[in-house]
GULOMAR-38678 format. One record per atom (N, C-alpha, C): residue in three letters; x, y, z. Coordinates in steps of 0.001 Angstrom, whole numbers, plus 500000, padded with zeros to 6 digits. Atoms other than C-alpha are relative to their C-alpha. Layout:
// GULOMAR-38678
alaXYZ ...
This chain:
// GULOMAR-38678
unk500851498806500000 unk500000500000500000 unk500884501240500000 unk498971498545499846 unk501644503301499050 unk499760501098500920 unk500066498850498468 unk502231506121501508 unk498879500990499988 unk501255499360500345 unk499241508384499635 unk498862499294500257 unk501113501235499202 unk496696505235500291 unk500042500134501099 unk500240500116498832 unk497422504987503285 unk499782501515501000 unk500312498769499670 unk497319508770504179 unk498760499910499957 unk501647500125500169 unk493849508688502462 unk499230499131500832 unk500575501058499165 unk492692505667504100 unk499756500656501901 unk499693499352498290 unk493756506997507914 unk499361501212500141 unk500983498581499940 unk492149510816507045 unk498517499374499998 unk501322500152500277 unk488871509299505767 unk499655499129501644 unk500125500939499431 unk488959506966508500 unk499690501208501825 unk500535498493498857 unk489345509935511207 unk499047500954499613 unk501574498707500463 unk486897512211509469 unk498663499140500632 unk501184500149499564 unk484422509328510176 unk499632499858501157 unk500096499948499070 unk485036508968513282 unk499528501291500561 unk500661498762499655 unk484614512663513888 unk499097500482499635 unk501533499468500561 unk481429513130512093 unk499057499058501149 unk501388500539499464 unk479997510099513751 unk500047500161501601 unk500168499707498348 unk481053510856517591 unk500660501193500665 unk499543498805499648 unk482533514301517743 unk498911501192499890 unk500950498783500876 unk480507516958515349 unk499166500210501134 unk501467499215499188 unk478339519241517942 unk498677499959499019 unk500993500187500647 unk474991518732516324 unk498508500847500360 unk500877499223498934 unk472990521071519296 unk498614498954500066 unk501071500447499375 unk469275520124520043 unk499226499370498806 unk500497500250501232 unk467992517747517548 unk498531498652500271 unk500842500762500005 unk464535515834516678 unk499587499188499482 unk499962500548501094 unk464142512989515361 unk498016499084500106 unk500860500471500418 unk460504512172514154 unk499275498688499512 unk500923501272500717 unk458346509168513189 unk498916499818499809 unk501712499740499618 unk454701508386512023 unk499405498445499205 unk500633501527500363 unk452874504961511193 unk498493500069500336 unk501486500007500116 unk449421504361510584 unk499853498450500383 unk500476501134499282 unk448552501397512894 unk498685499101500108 unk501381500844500205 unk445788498996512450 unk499312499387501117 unk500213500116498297 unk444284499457516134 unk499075500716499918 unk500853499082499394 unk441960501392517758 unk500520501016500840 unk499229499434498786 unk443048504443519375 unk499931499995501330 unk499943500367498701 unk442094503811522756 unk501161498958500640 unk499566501219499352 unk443329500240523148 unk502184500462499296 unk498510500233500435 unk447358501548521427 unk500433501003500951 unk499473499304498762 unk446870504243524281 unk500412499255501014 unk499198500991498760 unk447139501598526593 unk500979499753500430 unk499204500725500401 unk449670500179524821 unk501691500901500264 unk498957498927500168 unk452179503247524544 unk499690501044501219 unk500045499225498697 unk451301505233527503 unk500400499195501446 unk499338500690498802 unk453548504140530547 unk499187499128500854 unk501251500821498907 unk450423503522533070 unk499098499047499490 unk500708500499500681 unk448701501718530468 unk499934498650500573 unk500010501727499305 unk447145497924531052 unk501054499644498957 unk499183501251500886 unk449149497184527832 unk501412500077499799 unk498878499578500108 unk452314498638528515 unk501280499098500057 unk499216501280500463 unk454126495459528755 unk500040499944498981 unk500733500808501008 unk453141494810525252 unk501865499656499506 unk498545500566500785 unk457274494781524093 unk500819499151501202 unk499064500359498931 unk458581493658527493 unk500627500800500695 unk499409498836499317 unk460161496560528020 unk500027500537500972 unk500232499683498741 unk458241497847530799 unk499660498970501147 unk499987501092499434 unk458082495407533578 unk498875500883501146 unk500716499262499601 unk456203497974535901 unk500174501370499831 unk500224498816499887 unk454944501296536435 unk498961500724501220 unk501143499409498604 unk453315503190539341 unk500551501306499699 unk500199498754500115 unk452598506994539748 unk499562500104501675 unk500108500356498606 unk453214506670543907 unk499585501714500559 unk500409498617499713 unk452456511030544019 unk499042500289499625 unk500914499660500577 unk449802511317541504 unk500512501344499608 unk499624498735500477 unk451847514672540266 unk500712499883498883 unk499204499506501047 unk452972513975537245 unk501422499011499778 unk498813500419499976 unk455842512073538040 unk499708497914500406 unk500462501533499856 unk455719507739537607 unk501301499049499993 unk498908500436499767 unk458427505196538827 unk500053498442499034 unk500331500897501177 unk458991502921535854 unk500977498666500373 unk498872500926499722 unk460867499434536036 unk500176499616498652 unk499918501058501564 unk462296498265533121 unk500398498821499870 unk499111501087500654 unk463829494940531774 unk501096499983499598 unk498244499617500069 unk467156495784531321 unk500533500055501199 unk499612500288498678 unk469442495005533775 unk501412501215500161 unk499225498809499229 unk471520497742536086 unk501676499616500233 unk498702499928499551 unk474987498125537435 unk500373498385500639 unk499884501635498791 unk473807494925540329 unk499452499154499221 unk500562501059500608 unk472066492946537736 unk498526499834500177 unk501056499297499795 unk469113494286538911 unk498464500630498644 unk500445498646501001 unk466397496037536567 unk499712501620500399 unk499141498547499427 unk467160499514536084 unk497915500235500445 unk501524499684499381 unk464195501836537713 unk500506501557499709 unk499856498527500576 unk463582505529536139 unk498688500436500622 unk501311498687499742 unk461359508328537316 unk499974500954498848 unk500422498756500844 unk459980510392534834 unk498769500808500181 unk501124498720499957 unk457950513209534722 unk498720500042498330 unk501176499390501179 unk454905513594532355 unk499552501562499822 unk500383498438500260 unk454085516728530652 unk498950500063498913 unk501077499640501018 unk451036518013528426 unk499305498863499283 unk500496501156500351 unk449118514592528978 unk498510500138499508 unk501562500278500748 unk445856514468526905 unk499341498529499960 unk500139501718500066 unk444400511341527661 unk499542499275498690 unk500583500262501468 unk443929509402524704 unk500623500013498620 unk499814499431500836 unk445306511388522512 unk501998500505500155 unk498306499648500305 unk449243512382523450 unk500438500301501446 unk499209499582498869 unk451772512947526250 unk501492500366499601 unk498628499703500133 unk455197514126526961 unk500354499194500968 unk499021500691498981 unk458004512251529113 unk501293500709499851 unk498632499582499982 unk461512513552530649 unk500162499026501068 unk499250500641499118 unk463410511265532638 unk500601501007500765 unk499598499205499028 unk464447512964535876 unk501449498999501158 unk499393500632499431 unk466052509942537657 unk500794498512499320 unk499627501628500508 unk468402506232536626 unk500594499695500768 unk499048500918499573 unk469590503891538296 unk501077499246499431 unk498981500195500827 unk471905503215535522 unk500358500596499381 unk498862498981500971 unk473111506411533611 unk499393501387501157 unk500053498602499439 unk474013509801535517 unk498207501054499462 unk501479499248500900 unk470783512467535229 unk500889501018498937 unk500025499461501204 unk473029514364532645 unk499952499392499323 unk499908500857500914 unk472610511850530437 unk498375500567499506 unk501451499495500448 unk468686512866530431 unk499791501271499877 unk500575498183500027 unk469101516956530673 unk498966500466498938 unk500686499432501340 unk467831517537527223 unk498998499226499309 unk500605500902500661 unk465990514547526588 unk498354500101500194 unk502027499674500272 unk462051514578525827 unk499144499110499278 unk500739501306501277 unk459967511861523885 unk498100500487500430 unk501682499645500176 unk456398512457522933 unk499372498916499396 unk500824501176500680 unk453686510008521719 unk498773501269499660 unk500874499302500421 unk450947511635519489 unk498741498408499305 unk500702501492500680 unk447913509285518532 unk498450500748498908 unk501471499606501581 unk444944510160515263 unk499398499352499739 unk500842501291500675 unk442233508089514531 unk500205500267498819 unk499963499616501310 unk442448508110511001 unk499745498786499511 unk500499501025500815 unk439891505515508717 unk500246498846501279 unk500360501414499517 unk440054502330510374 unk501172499779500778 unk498505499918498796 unk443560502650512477 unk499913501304500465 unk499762499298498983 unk445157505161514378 unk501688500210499160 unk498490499705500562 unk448397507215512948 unk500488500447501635 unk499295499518499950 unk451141506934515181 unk501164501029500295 unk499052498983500020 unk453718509962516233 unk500669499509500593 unk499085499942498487 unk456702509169518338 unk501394500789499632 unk498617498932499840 unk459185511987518662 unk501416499545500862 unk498771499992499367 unk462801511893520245 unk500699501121500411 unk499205498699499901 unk464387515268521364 unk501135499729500928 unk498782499594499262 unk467864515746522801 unk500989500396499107 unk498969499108500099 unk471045517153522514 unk501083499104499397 unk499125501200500257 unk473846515107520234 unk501515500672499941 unk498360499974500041 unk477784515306519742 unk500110498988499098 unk499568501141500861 unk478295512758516661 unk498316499852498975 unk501192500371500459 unk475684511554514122 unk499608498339500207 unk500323501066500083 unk475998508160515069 unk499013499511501624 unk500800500200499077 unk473823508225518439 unk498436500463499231 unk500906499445500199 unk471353510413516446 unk499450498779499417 unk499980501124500745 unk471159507623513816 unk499414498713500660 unk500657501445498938 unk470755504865516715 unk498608500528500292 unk501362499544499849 unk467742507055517745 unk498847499610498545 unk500673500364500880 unk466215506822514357 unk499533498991500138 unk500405501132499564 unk466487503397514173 unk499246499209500565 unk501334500712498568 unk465085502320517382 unk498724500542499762 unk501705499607499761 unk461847504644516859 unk499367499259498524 unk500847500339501636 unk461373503218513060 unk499780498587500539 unk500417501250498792 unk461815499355515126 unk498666499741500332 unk501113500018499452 unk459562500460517291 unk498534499831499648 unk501539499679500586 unk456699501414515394 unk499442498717498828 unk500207500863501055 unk457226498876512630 unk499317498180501341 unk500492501504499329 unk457119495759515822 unk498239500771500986 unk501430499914499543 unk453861497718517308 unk499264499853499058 unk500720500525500646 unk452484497350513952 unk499237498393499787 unk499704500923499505 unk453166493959514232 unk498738499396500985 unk501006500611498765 unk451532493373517454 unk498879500143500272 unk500924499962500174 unk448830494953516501 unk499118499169499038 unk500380500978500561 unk448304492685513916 unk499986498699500413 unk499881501495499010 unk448998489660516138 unk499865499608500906 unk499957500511498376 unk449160489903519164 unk501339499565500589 unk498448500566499433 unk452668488915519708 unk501025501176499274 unk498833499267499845 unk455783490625520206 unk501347499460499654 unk498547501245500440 unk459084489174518320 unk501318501300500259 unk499053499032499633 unk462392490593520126 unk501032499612498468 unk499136500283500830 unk465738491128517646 unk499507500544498945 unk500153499380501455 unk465613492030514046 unk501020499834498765 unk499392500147500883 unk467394491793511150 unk501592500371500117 unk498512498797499181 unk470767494097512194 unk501079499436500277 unk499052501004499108 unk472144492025514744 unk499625499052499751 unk500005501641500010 unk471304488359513608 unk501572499813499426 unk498958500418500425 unk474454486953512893 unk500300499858498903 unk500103499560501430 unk473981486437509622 unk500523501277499602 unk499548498502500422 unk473914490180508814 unk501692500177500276 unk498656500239499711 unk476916490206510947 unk501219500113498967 unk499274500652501114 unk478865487961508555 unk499860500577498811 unk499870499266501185 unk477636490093505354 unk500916500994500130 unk498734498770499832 unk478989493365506974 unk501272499629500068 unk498397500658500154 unk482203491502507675 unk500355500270498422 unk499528500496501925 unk482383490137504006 unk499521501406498894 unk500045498789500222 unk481510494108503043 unk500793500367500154 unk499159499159499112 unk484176495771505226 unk501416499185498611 unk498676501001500906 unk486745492916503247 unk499938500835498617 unk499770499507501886 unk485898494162499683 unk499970501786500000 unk499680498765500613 unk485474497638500641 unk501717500635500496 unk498479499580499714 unk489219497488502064 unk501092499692498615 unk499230500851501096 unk490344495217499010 unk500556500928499268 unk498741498964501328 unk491345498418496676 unk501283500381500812 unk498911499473499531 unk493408499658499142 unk501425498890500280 unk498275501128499640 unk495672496455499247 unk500513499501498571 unk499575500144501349 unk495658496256495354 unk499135498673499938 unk501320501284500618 unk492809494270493036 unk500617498794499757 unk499277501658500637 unk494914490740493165 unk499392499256501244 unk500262500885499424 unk494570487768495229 unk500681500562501524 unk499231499792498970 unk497212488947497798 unk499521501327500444 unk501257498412499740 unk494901492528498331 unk499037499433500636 unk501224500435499055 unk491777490501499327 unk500566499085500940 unk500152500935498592 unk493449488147501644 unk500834500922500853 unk499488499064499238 unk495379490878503019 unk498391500587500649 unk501166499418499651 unk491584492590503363 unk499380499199501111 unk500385501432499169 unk490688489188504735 unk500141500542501613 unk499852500270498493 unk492677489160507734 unk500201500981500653 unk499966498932498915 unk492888492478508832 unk498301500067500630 unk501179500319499476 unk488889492041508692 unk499985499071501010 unk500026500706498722 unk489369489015511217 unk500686500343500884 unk499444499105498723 unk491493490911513157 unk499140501030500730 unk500353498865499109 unk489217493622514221 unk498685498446500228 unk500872501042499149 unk486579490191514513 unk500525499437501485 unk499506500729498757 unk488788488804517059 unk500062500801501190 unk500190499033498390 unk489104492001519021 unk498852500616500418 unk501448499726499596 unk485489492498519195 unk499393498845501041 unk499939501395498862 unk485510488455520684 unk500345500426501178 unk498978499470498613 unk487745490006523221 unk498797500708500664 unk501421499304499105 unk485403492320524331 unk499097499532500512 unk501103500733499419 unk482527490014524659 unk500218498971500590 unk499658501128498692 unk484661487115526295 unk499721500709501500 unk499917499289499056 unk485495489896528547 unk499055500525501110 unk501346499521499500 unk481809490992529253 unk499860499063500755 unk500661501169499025 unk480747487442530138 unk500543499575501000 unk498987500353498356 unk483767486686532478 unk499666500996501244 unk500323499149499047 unk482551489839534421 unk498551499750500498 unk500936500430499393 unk479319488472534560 unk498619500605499475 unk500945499522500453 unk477118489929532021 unk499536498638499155 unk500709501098500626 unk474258487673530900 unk500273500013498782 unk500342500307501802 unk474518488489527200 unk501174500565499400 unk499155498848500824 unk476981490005524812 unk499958499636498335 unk499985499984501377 unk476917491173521176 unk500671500698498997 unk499155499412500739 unk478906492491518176 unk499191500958499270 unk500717499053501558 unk477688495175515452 unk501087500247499388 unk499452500094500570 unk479878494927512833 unk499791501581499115 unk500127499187500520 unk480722498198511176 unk500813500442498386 unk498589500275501003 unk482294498275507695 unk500730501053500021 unk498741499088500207 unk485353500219507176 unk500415500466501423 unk499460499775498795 unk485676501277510752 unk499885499293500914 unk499710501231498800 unk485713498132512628 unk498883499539500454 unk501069500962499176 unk483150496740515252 unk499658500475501360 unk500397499620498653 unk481413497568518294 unk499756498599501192 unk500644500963498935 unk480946494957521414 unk499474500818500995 unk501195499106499730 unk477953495668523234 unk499798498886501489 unk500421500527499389 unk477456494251526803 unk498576499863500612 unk501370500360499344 unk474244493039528502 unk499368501110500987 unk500619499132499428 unk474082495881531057 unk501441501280500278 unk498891498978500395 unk476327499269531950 unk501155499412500782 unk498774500097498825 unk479918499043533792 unk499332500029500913 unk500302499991498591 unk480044498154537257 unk501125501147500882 unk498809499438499738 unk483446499523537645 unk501171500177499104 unk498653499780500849 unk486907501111536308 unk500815498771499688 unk499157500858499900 unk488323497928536845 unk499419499109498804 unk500890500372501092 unk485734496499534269 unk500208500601499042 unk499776498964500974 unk485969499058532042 unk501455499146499305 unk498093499929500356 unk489942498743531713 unk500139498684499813 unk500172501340500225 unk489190494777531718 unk499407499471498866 unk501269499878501196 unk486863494764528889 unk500872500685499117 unk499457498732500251 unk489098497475527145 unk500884499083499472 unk499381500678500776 unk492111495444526994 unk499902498374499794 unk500336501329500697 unk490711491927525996 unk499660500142498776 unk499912499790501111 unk490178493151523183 unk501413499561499050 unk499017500110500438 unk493625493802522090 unk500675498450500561 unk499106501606499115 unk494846490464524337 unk499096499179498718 unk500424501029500615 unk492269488439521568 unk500642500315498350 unk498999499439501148 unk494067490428518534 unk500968499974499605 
């Protein structure tokens, strides 16, 4: 690889990094809208915290409103620092029954409250013909486009598996993304889109090859690392051209974790 390739390669490679987790981006919203084949009452249930159907993804495990002011102590399914499920207080704002609410998280038992300063989510609901359209907003504050992006995501998910469940009755966790499968495409992506840079011959793609299983192996690392600490689950997201993410089951417990997790990576590389 000549010294201009590889210049290019290493700039582009830091630019994306700094677009996707640097770039100030200030206060941004990210929108969604689906026309649901429900009744609006019964998807209020469904999407409004206190609701009977608020289980409907798993997500919420309980909910109580122990003041009656506005403010409701949620449990989720996701597990905490102790292995625990985490437990959030949020505040409701400009609740219309029926028809729409606001939420701000005020309290976690698993991420600091600046993590929620700016954050806001709305549900809007329309009868419209024979369903019900739909709204779910996202507001906060980003640094990168690749959290904004995860936001997207999750609310398009969302709306597409409440369609879903409205049509069925059942709730299917996972998705296309993370099945392993996919996985293995992005891999075998990341390989061919490295292949020019090692020159179009045989000895270019297996060069592409194994630097691609190299950043596989130090993503292993990571998730050996998770489970030896004692997280139930762990998973990869394969990213082409800039490597791989490992994703544990719940947040750090400690620095010592962190820095443990951190370098198993490189120790499986």
């Amino acid at each position: 690889m000549s010294p201009i390739v590889t210049a290019i390669l290493v700039a582009s490679n830091l630019g994306l990094i700094f677009l996707l987790m640097t770039v100030p981006l200030g206060l941004r919203t990210v929108r969604l809208t689906r026309l649901v084949a429900m009744d609006r009452q019964r998807l209020w249930q469904a999407l409004w915290p206190l609701g009977s159907d608020a289980g409907w993804s798993g997500e919420i495990l309980s909910a109580e409103a122990p003041d009656g002011e506005g403010v409701a102590r949620i449990t989720l399914s996701w597990e905490g620092r102790d292995g625990k499920p985490i437990e959030r207080r949020s505040r409701f704002e400009d609740v219309v029954e029926g028809i729409s609410f606001s939420m701000r998280v005020i309290e976690d038992t698993a991420l600091d409250a600046s993590f929620w300063k700016d954050f806001s989510e709305t549900a809007e609901l329309v009868s419209e013909g024979n369903g019900t359209r739909v709204t779910l907003s996202q507001t906060d504050r980003y640094r990168g486009v690749a959290f904004l992006v995860f936001r997207y995501f999750a609310l398009r998910r969302e709306l597409s598996k409440l369609q879903r469940w409205a049509r069925t009755g059942q709730y299917r966790k996972g998705g296309w993304f993370e099945h392993p499968l996919s996985q293995v495409g992005f891999a075998g992506l990341s390989a061919l889109i490295l292949w020019p840079f090692f020159g179009l011959h045989f000895g270019g793609l297996a060069l592409a090859a194994i630097l691609t299983s190299v950043v596989a192996l130090h993503e292993l690392g990571h998730m050996a690392a998770f489970r030896l600490m004692g997280h139930n689950r762990a998973r990869m997201i394969f990213i082409p051209l800039l490597g791989g993410i490992a994703i544990g089951g719940r947040p750090y417990d400690s620095r010592f974790e962190v820095a443990f997790v951190a370098l198993m990576g490189a120790g499986f590389s």
